[in-house]
C-alpha positions in Angstrom: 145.6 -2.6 158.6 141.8 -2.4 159.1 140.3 0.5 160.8 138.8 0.3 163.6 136.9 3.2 163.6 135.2 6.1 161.6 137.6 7.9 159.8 137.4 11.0 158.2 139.5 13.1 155.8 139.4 17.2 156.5 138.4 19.3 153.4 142.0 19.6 152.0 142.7 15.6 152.2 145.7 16.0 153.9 144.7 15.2 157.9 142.3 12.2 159.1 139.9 13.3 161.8 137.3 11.6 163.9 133.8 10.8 164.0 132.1 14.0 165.2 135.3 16.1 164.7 134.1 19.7 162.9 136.8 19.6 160.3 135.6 16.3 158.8 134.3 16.3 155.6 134.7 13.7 153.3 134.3 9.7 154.8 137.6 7.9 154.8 137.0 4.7 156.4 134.5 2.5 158.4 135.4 -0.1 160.8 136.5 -3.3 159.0 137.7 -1.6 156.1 141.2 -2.0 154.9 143.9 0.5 155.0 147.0 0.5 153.1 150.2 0.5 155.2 151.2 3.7 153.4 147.9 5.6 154.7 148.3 4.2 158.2 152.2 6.0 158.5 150.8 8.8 156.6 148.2 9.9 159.3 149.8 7.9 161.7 147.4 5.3 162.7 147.6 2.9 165.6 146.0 -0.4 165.3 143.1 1.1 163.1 142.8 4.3 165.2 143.8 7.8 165.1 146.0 7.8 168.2 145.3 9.7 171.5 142.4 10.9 170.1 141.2 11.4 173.6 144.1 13.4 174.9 143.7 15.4 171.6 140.6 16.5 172.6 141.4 16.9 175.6 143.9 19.6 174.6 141.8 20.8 172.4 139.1 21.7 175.0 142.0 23.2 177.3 142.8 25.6 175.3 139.4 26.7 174.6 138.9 27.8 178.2 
C-alpha cells in the first residue's frame, strides 16, 4: 500500500498520527511511499490514510469544550 499522506509515528512507536497532530514525533511516511501490509493493519490504514481522521478531530475538539 502506498501512503497517501504524511504519516507520523508518536514518541513510543506504537500509534501513527497526522501531519500537524501534537503527539507526532518521529516521520513515518510521505506520500508515495510504500507501506507493508502488516503496518497498514497494524495502525489500520485505509487506502494510504489514517482513517476518519477528520471525525477524530472532530471528537477530539468536542471534548475539549
Amino acid at each position: 500500500m502506498q501512503a497517501q499522506e504524511r504519516l507520523y509515528l508518536t514518541e513510543k512507536k506504537d500509534k501513527l498520527v497526522g501531519e500537524g497532530d501534537k503527539r507526532a514525533s518521529f516521520l513515518y511516511a510521505i506520500p508515495g511511499d510504500e507501506i507493508p501490509d502488516e503496518a497498514a493493519a497494524k495502525f489500520g490504514l485505509k487506502e494510504g490514510k489514517l482513517p476518519s481522521n477528520k471525525e477524530a478531530k472532530a471528537g477530539e475538539n468536542k471534548d475539549a469544550k
